[in-house]
MMTF fields as JSON, N, C-alpha, C and O atoms, coordinates in Angstrom:
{
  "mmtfVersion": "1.0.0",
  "mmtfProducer": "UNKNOWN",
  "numBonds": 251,
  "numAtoms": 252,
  "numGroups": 63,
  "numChains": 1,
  "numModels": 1,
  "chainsPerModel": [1],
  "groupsPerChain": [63],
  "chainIdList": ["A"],
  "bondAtomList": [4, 2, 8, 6, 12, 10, 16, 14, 20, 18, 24, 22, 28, 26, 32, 30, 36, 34, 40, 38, 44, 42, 48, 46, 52, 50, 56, 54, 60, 58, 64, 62, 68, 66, 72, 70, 76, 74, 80, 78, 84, 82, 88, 86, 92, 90, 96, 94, 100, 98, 104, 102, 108, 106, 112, 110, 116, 114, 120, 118, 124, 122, 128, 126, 132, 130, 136, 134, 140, 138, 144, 142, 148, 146, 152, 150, 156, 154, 160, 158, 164, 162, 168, 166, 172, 170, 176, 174, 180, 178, 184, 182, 188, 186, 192, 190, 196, 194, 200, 198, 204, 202, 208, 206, 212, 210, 216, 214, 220, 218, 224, 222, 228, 226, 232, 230, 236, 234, 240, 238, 244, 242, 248, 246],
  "bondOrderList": [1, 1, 1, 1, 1, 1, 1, 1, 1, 1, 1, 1, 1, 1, 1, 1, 1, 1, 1, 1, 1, 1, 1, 1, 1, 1, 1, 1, 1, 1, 1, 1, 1, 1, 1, 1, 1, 1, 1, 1, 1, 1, 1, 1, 1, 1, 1, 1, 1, 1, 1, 1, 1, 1, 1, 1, 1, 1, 1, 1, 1, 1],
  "groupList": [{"groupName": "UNK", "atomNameList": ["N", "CA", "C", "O"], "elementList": ["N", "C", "C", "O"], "formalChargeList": [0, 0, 0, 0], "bondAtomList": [1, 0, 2, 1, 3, 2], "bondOrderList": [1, 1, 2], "singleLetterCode": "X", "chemCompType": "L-PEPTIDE LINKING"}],
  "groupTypeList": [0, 0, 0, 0, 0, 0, 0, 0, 0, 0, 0, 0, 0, 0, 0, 0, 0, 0, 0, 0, 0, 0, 0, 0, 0, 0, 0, 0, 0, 0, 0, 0, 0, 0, 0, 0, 0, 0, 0, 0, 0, 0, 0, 0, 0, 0, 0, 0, 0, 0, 0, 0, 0, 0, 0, 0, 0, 0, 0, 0, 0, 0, 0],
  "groupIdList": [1, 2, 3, 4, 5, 6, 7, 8, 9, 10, 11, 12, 13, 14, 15, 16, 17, 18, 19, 20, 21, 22, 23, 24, 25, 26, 27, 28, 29, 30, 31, 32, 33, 34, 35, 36, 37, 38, 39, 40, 41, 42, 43, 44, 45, 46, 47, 48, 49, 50, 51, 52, 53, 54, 55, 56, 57, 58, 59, 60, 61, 62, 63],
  "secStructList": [7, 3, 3, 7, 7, 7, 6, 6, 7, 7, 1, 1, 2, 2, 2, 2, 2, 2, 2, 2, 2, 2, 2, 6, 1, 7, 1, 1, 1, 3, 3, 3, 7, 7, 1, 1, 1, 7, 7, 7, 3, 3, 3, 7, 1, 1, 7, 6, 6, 2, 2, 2, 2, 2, 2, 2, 2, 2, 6, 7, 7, 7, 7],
  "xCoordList": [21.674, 20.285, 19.412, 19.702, 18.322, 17.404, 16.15, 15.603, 15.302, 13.849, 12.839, 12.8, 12.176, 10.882, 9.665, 9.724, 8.581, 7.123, 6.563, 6.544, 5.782, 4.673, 3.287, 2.745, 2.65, 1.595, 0.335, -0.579, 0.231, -0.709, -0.219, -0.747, 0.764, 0.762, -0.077, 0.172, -1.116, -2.517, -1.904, -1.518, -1.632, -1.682, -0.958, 0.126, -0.954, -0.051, 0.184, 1.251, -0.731, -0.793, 0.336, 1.441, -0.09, 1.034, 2.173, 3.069, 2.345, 3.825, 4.559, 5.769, 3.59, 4.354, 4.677, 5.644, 3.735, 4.251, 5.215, 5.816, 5.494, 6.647, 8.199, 9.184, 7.701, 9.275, 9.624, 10.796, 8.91, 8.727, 9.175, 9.836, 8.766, 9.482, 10.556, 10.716, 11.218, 12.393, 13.646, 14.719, 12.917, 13.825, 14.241, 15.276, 13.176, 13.078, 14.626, 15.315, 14.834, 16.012, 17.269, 18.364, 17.05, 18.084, 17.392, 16.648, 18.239, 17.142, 18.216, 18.105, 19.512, 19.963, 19.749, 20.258, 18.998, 19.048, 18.396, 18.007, 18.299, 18.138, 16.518, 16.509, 15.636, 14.408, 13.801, 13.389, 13.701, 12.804, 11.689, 11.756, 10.264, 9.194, 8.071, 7.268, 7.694, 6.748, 5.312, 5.382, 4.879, 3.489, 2.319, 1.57, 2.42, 1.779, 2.125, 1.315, 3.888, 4.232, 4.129, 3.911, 4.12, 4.31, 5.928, 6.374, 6.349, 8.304, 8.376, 7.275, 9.477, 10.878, 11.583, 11.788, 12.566, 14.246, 14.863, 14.605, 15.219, 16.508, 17.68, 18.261, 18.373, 19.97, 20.45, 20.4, 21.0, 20.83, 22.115, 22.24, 22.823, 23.735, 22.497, 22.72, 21.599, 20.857, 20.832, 21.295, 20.272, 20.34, 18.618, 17.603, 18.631, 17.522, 16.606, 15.521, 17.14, 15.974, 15.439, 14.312, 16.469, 16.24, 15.019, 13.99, 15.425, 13.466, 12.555, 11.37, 13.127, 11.511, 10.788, 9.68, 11.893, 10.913, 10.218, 9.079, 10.678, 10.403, 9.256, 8.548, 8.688, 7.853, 6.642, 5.44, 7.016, 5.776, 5.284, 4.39, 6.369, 5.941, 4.944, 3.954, 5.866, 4.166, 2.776, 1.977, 3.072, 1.697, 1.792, 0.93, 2.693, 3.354, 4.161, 5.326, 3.78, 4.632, 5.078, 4.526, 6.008, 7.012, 6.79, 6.603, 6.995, 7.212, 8.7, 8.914],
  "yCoordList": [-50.111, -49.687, -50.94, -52.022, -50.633, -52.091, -51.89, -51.175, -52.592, -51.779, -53.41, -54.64, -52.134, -53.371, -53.06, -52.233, -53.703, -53.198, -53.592, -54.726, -52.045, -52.81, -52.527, -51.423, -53.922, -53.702, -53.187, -52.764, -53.177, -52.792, -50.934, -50.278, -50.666, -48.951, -48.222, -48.541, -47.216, -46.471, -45.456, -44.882, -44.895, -43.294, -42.882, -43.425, -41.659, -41.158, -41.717, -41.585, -42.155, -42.53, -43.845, -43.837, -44.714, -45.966, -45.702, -46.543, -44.099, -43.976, -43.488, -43.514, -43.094, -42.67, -43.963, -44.031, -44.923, -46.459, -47.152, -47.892, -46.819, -47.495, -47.295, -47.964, -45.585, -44.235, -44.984, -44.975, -45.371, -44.915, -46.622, -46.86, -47.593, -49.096, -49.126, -50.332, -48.66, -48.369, -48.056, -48.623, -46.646, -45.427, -46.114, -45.844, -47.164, -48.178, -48.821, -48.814, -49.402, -50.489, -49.743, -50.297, -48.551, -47.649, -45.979, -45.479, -45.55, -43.595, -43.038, -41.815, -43.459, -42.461, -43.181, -42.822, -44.036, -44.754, -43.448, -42.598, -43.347, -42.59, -43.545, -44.689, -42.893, -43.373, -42.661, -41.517, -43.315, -42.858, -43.584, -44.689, -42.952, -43.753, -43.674, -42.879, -44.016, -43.669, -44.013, -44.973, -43.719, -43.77, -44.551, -45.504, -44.03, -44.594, -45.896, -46.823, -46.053, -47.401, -47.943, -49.084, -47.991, -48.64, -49.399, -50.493, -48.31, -48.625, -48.365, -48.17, -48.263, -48.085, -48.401, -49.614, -47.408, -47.737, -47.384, -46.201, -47.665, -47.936, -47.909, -48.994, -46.815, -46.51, -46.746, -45.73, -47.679, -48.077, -49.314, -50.304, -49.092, -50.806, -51.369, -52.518, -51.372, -52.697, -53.672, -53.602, -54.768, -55.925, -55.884, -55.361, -56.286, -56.362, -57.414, -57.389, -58.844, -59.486, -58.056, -57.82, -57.536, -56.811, -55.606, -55.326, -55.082, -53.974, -54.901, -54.669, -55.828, -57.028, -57.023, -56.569, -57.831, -57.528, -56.759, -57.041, -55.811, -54.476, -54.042, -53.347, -54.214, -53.462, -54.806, -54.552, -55.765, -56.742, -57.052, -57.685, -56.252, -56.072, -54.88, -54.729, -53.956, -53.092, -52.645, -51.71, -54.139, -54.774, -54.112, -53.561, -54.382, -53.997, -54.928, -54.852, -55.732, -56.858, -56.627, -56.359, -56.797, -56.243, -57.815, -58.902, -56.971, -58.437, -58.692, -59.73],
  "zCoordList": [-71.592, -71.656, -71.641, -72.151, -70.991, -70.697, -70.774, -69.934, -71.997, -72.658, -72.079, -72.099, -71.612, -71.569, -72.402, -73.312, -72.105, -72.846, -71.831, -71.354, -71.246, -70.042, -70.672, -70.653, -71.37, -71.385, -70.636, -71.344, -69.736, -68.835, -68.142, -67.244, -68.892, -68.08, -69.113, -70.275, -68.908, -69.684, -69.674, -70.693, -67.984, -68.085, -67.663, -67.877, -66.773, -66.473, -64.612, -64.011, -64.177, -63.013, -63.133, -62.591, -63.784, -64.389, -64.657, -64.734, -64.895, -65.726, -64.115, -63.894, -63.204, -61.91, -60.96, -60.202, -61.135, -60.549, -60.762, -59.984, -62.401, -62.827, -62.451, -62.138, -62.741, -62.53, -60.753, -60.376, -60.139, -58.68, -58.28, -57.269, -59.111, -58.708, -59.571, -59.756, -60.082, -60.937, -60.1, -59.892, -59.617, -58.352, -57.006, -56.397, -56.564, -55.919, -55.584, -54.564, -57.009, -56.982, -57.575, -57.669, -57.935, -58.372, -58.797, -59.641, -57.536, -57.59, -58.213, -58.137, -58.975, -59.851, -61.687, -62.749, -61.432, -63.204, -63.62, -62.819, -65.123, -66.181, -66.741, -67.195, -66.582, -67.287, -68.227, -68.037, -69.351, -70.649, -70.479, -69.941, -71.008, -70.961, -71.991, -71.503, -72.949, -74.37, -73.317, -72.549, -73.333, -72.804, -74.277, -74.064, -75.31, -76.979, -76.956, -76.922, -76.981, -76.883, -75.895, -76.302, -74.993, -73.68, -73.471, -73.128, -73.831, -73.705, -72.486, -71.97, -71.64, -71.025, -71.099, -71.08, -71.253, -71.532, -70.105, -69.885, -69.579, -68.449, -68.39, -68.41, -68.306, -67.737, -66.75, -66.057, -66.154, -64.669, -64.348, -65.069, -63.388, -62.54, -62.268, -62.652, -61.962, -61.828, -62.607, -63.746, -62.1, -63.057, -64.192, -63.73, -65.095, -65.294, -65.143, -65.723, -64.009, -63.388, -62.004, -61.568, -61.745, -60.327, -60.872, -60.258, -62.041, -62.359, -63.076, -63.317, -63.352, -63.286, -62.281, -61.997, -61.567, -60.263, -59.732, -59.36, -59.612, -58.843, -59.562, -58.833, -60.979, -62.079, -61.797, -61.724, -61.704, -61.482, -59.794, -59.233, -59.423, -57.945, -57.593, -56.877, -58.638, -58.156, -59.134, -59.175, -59.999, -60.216, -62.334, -63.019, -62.546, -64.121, -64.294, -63.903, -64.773, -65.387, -66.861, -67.928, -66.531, -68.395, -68.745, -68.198, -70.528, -71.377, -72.096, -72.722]
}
């Protein structure tokens, strides 16, 4: 499991950018997402430089 904090996701529009550069680098991972917290947790073979990328690529940079 692989948790980030994206400061910058608000709403629900953010929570579909994220799901969607996630699905990107892996369309069968398992995504949890707190919207209050600004979590995601990640079930996924990807690497977790590889949904860095992908999350600050489409303009959500995790911390």
């Amino acid at each position: 499991m692989i948790e980030f904090t994206v400061p910058s996701m608000t709403c629900g529009h953010c929570v579909r950018v994220v799901t969607n550069a996630i699905e990107q680098v892996d369309a069968r991972a398992r995504i949890e997402i707190s919207l209050p917290t600004r979590r995601v947790l990640v079930e996924t073979q990807a690497s977790q430089q590889a949904l860095r990328d992908a999350l600050t690529g489409a303009g959500y940079p995790p911390q």
